[in-house]
C-alpha positions as a Markdown table, in Angstrom:
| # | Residue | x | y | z |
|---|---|---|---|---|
| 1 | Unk | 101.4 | 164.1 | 27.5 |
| 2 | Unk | 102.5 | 163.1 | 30.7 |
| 3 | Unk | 103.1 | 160.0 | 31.9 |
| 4 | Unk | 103.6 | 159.3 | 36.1 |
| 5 | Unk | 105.2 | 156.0 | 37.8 |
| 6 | Unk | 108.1 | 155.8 | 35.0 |
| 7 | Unk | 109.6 | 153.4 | 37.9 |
| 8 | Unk | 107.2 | 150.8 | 36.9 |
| 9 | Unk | 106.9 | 148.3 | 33.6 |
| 10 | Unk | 103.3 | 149.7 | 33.1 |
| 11 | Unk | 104.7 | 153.4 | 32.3 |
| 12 | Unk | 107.7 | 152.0 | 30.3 |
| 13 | Unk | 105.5 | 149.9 | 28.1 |
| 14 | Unk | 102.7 | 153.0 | 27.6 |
| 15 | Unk | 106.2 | 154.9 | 26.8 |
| 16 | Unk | 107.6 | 152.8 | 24.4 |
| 17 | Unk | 104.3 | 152.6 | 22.5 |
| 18 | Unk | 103.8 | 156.3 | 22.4 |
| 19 | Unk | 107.1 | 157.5 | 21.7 |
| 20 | Unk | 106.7 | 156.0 | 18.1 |
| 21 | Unk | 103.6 | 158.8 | 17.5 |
| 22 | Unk | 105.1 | 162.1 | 16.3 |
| 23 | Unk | 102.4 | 163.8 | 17.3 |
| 24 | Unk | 102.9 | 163.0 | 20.5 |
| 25 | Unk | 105.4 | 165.1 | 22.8 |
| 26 | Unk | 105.9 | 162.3 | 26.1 |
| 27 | Unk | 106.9 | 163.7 | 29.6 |
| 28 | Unk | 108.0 | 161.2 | 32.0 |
| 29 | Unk | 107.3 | 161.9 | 35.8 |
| 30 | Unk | 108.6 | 159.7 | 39.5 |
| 31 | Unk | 108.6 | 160.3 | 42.6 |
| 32 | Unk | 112.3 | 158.5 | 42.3 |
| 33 | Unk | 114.9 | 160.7 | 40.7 |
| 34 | Unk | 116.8 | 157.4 | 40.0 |
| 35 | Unk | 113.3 | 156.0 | 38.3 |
| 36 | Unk | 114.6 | 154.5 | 34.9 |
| 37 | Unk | 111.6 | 155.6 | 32.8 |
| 38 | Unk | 112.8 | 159.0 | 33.4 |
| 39 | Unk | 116.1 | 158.6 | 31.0 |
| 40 | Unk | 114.0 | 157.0 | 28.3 |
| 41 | Unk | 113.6 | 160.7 | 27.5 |
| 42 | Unk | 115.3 | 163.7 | 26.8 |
| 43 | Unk | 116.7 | 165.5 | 29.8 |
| 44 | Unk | 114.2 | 168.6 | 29.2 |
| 45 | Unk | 111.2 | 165.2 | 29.3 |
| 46 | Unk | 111.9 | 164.7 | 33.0 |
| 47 | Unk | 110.0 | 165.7 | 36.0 |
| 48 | Unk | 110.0 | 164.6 | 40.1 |
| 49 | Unk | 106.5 | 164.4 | 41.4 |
| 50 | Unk | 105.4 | 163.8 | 44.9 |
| 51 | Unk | 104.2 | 159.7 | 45.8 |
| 52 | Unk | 100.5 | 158.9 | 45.3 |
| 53 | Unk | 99.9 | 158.7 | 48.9 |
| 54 | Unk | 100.8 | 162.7 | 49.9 |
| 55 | Unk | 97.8 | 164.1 | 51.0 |
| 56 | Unk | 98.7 | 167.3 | 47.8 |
| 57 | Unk | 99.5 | 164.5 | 45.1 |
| 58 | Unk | 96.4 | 165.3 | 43.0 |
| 59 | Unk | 96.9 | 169.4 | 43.5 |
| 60 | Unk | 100.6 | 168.4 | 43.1 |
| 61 | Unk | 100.5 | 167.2 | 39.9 |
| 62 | Unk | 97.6 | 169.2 | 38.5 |
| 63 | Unk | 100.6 | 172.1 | 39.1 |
| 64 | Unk | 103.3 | 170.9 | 37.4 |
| 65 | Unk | 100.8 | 170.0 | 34.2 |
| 66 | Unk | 99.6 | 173.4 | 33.9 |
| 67 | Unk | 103.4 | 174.6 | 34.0 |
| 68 | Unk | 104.7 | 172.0 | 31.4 |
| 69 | Unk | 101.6 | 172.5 | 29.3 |
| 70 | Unk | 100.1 | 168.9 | 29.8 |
| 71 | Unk | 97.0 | 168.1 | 27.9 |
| 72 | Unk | 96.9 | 164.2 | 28.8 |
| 73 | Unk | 97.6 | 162.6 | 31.8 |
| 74 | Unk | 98.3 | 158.4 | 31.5 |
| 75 | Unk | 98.4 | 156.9 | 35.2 |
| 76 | Unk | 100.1 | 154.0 | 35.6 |
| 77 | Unk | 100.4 | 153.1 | 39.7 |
| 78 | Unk | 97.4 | 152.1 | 41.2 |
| 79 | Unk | 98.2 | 154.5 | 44.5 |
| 80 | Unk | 97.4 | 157.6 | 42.0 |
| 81 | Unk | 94.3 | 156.8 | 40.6 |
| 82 | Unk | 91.9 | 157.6 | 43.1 |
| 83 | Unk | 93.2 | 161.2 | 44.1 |
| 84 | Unk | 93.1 | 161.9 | 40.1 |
| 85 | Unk | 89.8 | 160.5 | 39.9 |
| 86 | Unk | 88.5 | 162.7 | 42.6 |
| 87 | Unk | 89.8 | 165.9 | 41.0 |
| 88 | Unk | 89.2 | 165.2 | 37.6 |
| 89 | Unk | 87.0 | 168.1 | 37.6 |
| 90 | Unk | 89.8 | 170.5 | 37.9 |
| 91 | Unk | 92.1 | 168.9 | 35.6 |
| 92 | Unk | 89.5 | 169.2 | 33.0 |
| 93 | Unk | 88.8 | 172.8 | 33.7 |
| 94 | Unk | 92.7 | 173.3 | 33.3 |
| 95 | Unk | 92.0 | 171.7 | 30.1 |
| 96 | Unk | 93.7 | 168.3 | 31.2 |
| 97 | Unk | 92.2 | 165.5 | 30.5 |
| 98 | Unk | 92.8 | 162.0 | 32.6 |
| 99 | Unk | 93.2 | 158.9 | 30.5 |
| 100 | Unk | 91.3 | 157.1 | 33.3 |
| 101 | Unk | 88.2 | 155.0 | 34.4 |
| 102 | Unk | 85.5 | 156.4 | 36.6 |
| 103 | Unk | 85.4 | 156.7 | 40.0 |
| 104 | Unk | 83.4 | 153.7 | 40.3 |
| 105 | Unk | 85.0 | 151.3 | 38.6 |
| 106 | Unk | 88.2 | 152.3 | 40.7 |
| 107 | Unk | 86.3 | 151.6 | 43.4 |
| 108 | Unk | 85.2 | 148.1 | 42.2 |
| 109 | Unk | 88.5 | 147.1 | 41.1 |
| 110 | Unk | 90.8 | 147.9 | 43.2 |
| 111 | Unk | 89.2 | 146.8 | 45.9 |
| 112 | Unk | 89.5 | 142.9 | 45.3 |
| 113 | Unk | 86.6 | 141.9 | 48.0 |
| 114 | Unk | 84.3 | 144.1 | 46.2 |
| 115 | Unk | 85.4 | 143.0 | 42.9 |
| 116 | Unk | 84.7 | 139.6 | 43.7 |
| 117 | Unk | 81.1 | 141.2 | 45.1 |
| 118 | Unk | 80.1 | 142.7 | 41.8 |
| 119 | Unk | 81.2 | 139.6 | 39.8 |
| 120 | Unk | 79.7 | 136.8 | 41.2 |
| 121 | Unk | 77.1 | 135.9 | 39.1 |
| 122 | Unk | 79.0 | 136.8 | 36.4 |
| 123 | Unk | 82.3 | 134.9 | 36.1 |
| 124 | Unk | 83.4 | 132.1 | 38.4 |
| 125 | Unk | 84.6 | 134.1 | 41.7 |
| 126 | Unk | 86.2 | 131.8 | 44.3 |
| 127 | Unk | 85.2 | 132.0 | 47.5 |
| 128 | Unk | 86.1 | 135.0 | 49.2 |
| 129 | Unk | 85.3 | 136.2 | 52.7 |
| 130 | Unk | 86.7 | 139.5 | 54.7 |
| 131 | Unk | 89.4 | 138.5 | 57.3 |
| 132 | Unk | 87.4 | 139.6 | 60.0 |
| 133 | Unk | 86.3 | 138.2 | 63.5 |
| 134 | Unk | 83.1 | 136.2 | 61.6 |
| 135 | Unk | 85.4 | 134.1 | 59.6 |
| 136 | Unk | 85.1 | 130.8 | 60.6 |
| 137 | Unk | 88.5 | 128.9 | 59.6 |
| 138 | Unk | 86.9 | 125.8 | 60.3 |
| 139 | Unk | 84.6 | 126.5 | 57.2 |
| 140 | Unk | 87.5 | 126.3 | 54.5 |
| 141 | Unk | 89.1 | 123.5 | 52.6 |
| 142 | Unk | 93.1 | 124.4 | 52.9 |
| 143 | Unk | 95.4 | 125.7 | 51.6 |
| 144 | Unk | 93.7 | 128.8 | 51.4 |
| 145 | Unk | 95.2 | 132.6 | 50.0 |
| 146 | Unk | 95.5 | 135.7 | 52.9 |
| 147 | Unk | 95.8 | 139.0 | 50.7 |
| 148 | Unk | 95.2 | 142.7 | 51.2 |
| 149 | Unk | 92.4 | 143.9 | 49.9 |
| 150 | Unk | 94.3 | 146.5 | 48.0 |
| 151 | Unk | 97.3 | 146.4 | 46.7 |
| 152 | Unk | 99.5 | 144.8 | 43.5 |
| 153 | Unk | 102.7 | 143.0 | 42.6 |
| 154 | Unk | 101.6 | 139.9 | 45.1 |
| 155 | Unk | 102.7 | 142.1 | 48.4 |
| 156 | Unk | 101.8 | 140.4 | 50.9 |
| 157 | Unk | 100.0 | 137.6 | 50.1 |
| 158 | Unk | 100.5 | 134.4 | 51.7 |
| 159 | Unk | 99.4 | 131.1 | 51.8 |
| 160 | Unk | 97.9 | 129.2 | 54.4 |
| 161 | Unk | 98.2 | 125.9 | 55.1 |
| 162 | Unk | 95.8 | 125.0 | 57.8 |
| 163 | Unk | 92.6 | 126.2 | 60.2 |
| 164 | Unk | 95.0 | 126.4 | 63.1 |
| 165 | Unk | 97.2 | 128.4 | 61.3 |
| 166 | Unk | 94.4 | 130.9 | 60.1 |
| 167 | Unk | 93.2 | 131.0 | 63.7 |
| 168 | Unk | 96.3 | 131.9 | 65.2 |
| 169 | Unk | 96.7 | 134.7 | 62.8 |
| 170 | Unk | 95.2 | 138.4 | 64.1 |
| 171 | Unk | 92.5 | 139.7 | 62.1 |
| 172 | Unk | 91.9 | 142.8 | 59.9 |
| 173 | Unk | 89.1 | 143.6 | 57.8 |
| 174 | Unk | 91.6 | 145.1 | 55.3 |
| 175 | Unk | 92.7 | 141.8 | 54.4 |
| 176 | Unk | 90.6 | 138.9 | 52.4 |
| 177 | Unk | 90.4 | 134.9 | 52.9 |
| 178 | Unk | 90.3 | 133.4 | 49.2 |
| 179 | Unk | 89.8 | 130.3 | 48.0 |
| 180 | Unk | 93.3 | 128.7 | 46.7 |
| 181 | Unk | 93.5 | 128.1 | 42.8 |
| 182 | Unk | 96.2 | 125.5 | 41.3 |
| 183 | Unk | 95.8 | 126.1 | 38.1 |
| 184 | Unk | 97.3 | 128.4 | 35.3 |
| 185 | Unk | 97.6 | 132.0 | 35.8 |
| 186 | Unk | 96.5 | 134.1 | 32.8 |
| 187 | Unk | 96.3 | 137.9 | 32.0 |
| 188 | Unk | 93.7 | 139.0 | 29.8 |
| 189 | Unk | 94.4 | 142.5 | 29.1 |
| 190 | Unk | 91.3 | 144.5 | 27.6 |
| 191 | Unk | 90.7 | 147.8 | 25.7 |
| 192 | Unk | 87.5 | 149.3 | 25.9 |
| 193 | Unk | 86.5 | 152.5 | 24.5 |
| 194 | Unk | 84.6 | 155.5 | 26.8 |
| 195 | Unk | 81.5 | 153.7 | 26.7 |
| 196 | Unk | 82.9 | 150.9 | 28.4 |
| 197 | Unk | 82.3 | 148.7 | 25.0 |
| 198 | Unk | 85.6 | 146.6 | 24.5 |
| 199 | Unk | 87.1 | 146.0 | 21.1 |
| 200 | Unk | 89.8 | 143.9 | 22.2 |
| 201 | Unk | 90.4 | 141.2 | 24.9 |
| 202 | Unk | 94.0 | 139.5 | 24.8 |
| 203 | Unk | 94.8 | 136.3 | 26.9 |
| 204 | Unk | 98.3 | 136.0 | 28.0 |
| 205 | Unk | 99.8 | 133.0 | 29.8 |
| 206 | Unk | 102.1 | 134.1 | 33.0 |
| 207 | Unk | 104.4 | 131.7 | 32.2 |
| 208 | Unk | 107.4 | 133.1 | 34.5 |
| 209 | Unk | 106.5 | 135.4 | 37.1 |
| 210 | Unk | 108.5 | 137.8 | 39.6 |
| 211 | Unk | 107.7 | 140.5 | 42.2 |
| 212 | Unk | 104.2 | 139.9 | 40.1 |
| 213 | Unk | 105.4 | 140.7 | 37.0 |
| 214 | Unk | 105.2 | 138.4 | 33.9 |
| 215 | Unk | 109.0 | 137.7 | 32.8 |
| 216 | Unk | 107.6 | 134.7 | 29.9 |
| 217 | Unk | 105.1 | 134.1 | 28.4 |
| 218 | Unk | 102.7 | 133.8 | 25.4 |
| 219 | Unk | 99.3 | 135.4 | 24.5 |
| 220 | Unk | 96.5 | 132.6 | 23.4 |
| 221 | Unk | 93.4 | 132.0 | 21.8 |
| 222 | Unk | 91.0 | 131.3 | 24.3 |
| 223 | Unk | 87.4 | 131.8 | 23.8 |
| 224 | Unk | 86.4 | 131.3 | 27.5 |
| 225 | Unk | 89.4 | 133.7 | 28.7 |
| 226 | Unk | 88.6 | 136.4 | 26.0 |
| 227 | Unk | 84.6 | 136.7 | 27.3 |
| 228 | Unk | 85.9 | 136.2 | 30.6 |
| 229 | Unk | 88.1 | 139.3 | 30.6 |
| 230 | Unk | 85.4 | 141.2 | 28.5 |
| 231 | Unk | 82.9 | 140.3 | 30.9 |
| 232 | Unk | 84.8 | 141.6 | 33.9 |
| 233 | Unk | 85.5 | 144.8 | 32.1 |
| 234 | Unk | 81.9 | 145.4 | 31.2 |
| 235 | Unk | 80.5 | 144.6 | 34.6 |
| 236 | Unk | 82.9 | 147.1 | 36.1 |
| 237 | Unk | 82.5 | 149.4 | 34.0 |
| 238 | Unk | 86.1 | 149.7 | 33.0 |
| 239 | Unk | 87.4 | 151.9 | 30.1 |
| 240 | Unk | 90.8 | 152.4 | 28.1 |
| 241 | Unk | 93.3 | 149.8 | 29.3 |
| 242 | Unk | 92.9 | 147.1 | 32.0 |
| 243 | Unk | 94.2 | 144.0 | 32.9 |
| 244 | Unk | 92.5 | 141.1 | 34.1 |
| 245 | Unk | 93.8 | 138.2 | 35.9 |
| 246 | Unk | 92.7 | 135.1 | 36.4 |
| 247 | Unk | 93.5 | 131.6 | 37.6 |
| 248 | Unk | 92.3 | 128.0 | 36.7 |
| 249 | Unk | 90.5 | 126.0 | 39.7 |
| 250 | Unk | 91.3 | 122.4 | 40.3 |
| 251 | Unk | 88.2 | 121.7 | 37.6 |
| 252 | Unk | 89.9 | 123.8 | 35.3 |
| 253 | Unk | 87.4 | 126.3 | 35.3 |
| 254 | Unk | 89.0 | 130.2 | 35.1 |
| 255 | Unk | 88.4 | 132.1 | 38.2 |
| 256 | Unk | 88.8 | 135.5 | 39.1 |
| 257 | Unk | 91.7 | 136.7 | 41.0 |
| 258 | Unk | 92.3 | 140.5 | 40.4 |
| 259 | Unk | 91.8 | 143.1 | 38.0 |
| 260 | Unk | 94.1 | 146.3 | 37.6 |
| 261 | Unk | 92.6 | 149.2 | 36.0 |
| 262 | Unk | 95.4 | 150.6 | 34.0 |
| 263 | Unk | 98.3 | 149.3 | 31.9 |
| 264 | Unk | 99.8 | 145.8 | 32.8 |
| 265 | Unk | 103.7 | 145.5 | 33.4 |
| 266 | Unk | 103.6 | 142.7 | 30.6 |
| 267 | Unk | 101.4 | 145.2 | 27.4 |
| 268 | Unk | 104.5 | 144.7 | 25.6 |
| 269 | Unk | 103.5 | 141.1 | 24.5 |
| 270 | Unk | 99.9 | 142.2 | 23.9 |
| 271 | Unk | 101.2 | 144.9 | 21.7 |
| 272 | Unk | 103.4 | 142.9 | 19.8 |
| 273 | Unk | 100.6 | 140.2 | 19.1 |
| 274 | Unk | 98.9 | 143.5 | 16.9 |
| 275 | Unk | 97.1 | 144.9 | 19.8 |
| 276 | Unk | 98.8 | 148.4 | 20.7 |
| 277 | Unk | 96.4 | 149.6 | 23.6 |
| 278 | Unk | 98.3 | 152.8 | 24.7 |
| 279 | Unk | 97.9 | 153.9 | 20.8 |
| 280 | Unk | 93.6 | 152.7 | 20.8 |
| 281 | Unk | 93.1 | 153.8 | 23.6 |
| 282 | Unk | 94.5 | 157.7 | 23.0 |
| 283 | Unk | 92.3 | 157.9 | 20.1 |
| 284 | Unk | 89.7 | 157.0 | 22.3 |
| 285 | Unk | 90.6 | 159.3 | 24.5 |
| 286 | Unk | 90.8 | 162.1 | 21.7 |
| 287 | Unk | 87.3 | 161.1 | 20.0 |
| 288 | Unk | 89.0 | 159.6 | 16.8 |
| 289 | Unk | 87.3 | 156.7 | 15.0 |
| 290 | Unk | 88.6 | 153.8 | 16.7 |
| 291 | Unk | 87.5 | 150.0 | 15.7 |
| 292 | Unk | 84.8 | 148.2 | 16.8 |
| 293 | Unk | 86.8 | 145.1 | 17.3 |
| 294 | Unk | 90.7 | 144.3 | 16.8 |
| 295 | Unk | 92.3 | 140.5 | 17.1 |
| 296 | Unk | 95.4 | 139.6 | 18.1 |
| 297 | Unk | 98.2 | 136.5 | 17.4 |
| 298 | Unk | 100.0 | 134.0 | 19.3 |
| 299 | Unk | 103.0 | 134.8 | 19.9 |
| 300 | Unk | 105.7 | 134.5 | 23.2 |
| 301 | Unk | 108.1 | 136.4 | 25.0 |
| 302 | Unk | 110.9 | 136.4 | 27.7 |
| 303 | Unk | 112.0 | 139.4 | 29.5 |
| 304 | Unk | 116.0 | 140.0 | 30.2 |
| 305 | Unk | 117.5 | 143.2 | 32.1 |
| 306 | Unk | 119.0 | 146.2 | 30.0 |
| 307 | Unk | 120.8 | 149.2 | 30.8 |
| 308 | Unk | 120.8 | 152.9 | 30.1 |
| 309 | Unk | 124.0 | 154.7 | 31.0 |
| 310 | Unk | 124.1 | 158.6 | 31.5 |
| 311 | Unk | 126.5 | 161.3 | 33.3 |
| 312 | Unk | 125.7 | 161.7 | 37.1 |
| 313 | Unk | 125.0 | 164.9 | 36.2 |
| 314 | Unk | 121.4 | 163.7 | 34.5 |
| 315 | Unk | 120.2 | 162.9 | 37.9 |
| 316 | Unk | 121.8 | 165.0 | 39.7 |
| 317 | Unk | 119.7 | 167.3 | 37.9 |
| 318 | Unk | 116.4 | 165.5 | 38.3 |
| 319 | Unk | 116.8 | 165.3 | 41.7 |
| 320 | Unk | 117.6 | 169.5 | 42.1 |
């Protein structure tokens, strides 16, 4: 099983939770030879791959599977998903099999002005309008959000204070106008099965945040936030792991604000509340019997930074 974007929390955390599986054998795979999921394996575990954007990633990576001897393929970085999505069809023919959602719930979700498209109606959506030359800044109470349409980790996304500001800004119908949020931000991170049926929906509070990743925080019983996030998954059409986030409005109401359709940074805490997604969801994957529902506890975490330390000659050899 190989897992790509071992830079990132997401793969650690889908890592961490397979590695205790001994019938699982887990590859790790970066673009970055100095990527630090890489050395939570054995040196022969390691592999360099080339970065979601190269125009061979997909044909790339399909490659080095059939040399290793992959049969499952875990994305983690949102970049990948939609070259693997388009060839799925040849991975599966080399008998490799993508633990990923369709095509077009990729296309729903991680495009957030669509996303907010498809669930209005559904779930309270704020107001969200593309950043092009019909926007009328005049129309919107202030502050307001400016975000890319695409994207994670909060990259640039900025608030706006005003209508002159807006104005004064240059337009690109890449980037969305949303309505601001004060409130809470909360994570629901949802498993569903192939069907799109979820069995679990976990709430977390993003207590601490940085470079968009929960640092604290707690999971909680929320009956609003768990259909919410359920909701959102089924509308989509999501399946295995996702991650939902929301944000309360000034009336307290949740609102939608993104969804990422893979692992979260932050599965750690939903797996330590009794919810190990990575493990569901490759049963899933596999056909096994998987429950209909599974709950979860309360409980909290705080994140600290660790170290690995290996020769330079570990990646030194990586990098060859």
């Amino acid at each position: 099983m190989l897992v790509p974007g071992v830079g990132g929390p997401a793969a650690v955390s889908v890592i961490k939770s397979l590695s205790l599986d001994p019938s699982v054998q887990l590859l790790a795979a970066d673009m970055d030879p100095w990527a630090a999921g890489l050395y939570l394996l054995p040196p022969d575990a390691r592999t360099l791959i080339p970065a979601g954007l190269d125009p061979d990633f997909a044909s790339a990576v399909l490659a080095r599977c059939v040399a290793l001897g992959v049969h499952v393929l875990i994305p983690t970085v949102d970049a990948e998903m939609r070259p693997l999505a388009r060839a799925r069809a040849e991975y599966a023919a080399a008998g490799i099999e993508l633990m990923l959602a369709p095509e077009r719930a990729l296309d729903l979700t991680l495009d957030k002005l669509a996303l907010a498209r498809c669930c209005e109606g559904q779930v309270r959506v704020p107001r969200t309008e593309r950043f092009d030359d019909t926007l009328d800044p005049a129309s919107w109470d202030y502050p307001v959000i400016l975000k890319p349409r695409s994207g994670s980790g909060s990259r640039d996304i900025s608030v706006v204070a005003s209508a002159r500001e807006l104005a004064s800004l240059e337009r690109s119908a890449e980037f969305i106008v949303q309505e601001y949020l004060p409130g809470e931000e909360y994570s629901i991170d949802v498993l569903s099965d192939t069907s799109s049926h979820v069995i679990a929906a976990v709430p977390r509070l993003r207590a601490r945040v940085d470079s968009g990743v929960s640092v604290a925080g707690r999971t909680v019983h929320d009956p609003e936030l768990e259909h919410f996030g359920a909701t959102v998954a089924s509308v989509t059409g999501l399946t295995y792991i996702s991650n939902v986030q929301a944000r309360r409005d000034a009336a307290g109401r949740a609102s939608l604000l993104e969804v990422n359709p893979r692992a979260p940074g932050a599965l750690p805490l939903t797996m330590a509340s009794g919810v190990n997604m990575p493990r569901l969801a490759l049963d899933a994957l596999r056909g096994l019997p998987i429950p209909d529902h599974v709950d979860f506890c309360e409980v909290a975490m705080v994140r600290f930074l660790d170290e690995r330390f290996m020769d330079l000659s570990e990646v030194q050899k990586v990098a060859a």
